[in-house]
C-alpha positions in Angstrom: 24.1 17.0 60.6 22.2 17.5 57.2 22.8 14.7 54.8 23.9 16.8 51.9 25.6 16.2 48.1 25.6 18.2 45.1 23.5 18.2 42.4 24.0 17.6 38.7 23.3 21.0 36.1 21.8 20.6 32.9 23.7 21.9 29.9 23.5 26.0 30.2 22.5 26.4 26.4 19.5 24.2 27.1 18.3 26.3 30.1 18.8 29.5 27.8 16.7 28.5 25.2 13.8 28.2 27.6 14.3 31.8 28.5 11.7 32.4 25.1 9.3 29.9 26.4 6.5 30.8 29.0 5.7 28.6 32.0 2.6 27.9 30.5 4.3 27.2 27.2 6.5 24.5 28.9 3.3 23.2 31.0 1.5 22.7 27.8 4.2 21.0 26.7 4.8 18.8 29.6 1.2 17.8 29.6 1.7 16.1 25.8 4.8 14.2 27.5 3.3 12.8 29.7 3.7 15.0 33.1 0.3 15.5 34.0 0.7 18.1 36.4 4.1 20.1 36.6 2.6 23.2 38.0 3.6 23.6 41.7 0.4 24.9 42.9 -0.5 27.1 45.5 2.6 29.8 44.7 2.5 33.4 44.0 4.6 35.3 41.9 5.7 38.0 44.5 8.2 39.2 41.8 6.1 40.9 39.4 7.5 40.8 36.0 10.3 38.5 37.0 11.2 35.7 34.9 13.8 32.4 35.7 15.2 29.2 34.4 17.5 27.7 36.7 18.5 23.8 38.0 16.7 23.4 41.1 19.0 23.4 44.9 16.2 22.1 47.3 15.8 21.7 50.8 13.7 19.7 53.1 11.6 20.5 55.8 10.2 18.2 58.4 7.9 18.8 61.6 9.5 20.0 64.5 9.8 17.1 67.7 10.8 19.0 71.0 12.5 16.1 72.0 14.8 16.0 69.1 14.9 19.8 68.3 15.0 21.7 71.9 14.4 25.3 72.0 17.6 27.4 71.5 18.7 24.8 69.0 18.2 27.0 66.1 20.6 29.9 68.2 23.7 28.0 66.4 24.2 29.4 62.7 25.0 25.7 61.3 21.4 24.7 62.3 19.6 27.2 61.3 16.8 26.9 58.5 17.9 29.2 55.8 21.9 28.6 55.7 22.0 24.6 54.6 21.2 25.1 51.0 22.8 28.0 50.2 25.8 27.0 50.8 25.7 25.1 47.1 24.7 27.9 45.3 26.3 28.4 41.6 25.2 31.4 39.2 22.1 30.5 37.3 20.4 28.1 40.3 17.1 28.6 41.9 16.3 27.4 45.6 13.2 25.3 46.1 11.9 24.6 49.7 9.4 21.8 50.5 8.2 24.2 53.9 5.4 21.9 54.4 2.8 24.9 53.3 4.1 26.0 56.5 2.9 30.2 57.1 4.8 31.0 60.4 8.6 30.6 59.6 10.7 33.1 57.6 12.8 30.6 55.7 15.1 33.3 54.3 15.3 36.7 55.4 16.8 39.6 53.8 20.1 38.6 54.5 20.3 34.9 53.2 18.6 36.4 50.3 20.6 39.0 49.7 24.0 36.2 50.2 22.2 33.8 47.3 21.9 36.7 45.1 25.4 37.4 45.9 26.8 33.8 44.9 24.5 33.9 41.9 21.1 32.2 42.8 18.2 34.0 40.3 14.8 32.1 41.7 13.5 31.2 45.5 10.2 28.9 45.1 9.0 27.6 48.3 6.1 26.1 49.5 5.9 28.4 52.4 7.3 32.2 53.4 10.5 34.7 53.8 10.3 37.5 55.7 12.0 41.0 55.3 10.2 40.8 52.1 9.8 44.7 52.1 13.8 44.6 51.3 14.0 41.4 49.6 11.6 42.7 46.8 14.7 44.9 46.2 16.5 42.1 45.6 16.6 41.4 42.0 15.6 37.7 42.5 12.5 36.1 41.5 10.2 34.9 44.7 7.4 32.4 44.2 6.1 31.9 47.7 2.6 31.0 49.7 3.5 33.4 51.5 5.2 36.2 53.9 5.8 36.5 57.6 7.7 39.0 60.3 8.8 35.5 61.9 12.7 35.1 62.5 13.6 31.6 62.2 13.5 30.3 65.2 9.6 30.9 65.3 9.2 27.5 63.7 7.1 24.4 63.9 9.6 23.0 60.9 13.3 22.3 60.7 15.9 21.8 57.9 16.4 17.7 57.3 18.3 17.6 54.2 19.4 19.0 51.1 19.7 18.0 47.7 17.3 15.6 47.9 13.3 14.6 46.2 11.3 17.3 47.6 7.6 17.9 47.7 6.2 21.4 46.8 2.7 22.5 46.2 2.5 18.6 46.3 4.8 18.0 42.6 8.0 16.6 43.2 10.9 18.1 42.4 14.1 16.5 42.3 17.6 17.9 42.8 18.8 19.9 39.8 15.2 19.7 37.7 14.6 22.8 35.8 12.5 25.2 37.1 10.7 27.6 34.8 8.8 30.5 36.5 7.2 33.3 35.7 3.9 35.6 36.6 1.5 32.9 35.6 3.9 31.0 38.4 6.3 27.9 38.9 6.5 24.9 36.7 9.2 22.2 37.4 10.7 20.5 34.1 12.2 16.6 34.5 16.0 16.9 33.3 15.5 14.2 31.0 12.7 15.8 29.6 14.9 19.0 28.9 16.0 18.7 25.0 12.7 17.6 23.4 10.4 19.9 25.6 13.1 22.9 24.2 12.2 21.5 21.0 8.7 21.6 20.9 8.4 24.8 22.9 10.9 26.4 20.5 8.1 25.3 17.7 4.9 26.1 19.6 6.4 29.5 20.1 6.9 30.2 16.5 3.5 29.0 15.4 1.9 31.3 18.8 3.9 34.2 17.0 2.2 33.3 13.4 -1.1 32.9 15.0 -1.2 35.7 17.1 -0.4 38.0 14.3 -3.2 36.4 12.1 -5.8 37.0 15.1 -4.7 40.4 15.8 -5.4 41.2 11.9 -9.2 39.5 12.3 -8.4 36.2 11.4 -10.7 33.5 11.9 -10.2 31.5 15.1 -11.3 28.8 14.2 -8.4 28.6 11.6 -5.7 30.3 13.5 -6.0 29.0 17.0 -5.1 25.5 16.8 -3.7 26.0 13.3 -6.0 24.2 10.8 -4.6 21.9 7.4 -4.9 26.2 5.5 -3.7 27.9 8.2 -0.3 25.6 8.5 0.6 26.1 5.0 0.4 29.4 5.6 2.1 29.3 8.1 5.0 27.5 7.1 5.1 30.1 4.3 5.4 32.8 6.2 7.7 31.2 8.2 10.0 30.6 5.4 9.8 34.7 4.6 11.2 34.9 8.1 13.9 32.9 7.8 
């Protein structure tokens, strides 16, 4: 049986004010406090357009041992890899899978996807594939994957070892109900501690992005604009003013 617990949301006005914020706002951002790398590397955005902000539900993955995992044990629904997780799903939360980089198993299939969707899951980031992704593109949901396969599930080398618990994907560590922030540039986990003052610096680099952006776009100088020199932020805080 899958050791399993719940996991512990961030406040849902936080998350929302991230929805404003880029992923490579937030990494920037991350990168002043500290968190060196919070990119999950090696993930596609094979969502086009698609953009979350959702606690993280995770689920780990572990090398298959024919002497603990016999074939046919995947034939009963309780073992299989994609149902474990799911079954904690609340509206907002996005699924990450450690899948070990893995490129022959479908973790989720058009069906599991379409039964997240369906308890409110927005994001599936996993360091490793789905398959029915012809039909699961059609999903509404946000996919940040390595990958995609025809595999059913029981075409594995990997099987499910626990849930809710610190995970490794694209070799970052994400821990039970961190943030994740994903978008085309791709998937960018956020420590829940973290959460408040990255909101409040991202909120402010946005605002000064906005000013500086307009000043470029009108010929301005970059080397005044882009970081803002001593000038350019009195200006800026001027025209910030006018905006209210």
């Amino acid at each position: 049986m899958l050791p399993t617990s719940d996991i512990q949301r961030p406040p849902r006005e936080l998350i929302e004010k991230l929805y404003g914020i880029s992923a490579a706002t937030a990494a920037g951002e991350l990168g002043r406090l500290g968190i060196r790398n919070p990119h999950l590397v090696g993930l596609t955005c094979h969502s086009p357009g698609a953009k979350v902000v959702g606690p993280a539900l995770t689920l780990q993955c572990m090398p298959r041992r024919e002497d603990l995992h016999p074939v046919g044990e995947y034939q009963t629904p309780e073992r299989q890899l994609h149902r474990q997780v799911l079954y904690h799903t609340q509206p907002g939360d996005v699924v990450v899978v450690d899948a070990r980089g893995d490129l022959t198993s479908g973790i989720f299939g058009e069906m599991m996807l379409t039964y997240f969707k369906g308890q409110g899951g927005i994001g599936v980031v996993i360091d490793g594939c789905i398959r029915d992704y012809p039909e699961a593109r059609h999903l509404g949901l946000g996919l940040w994957l390595k990958g995609v396969t025809p595999n059913f599930h029981v075409q594995t080398n990997i099987f499910p070892h626990a849930v809710n618990v610190p995970v490794a994907v694209g070799n970052v560590l994400v821990m039970p109900g961190d943030v994740i922030i994903a978008d085309d540039d791709g998937a960018v986990v956020i420590p829940v501690k973290l959460l408040p003052e990255l909101v409040k610096r991202a909120e402010e680099h946005s605002e000064w992005e906005e000013f500086t952006r307009l000043r470029l776009s009108q010929g301005g100088d970059l080397r005044k604009y882009y970081p803002l020199n001593d000038e350019a932020r009195r200006e800026y805080e001027a025209w910030r003013k006018e905006q209210g």
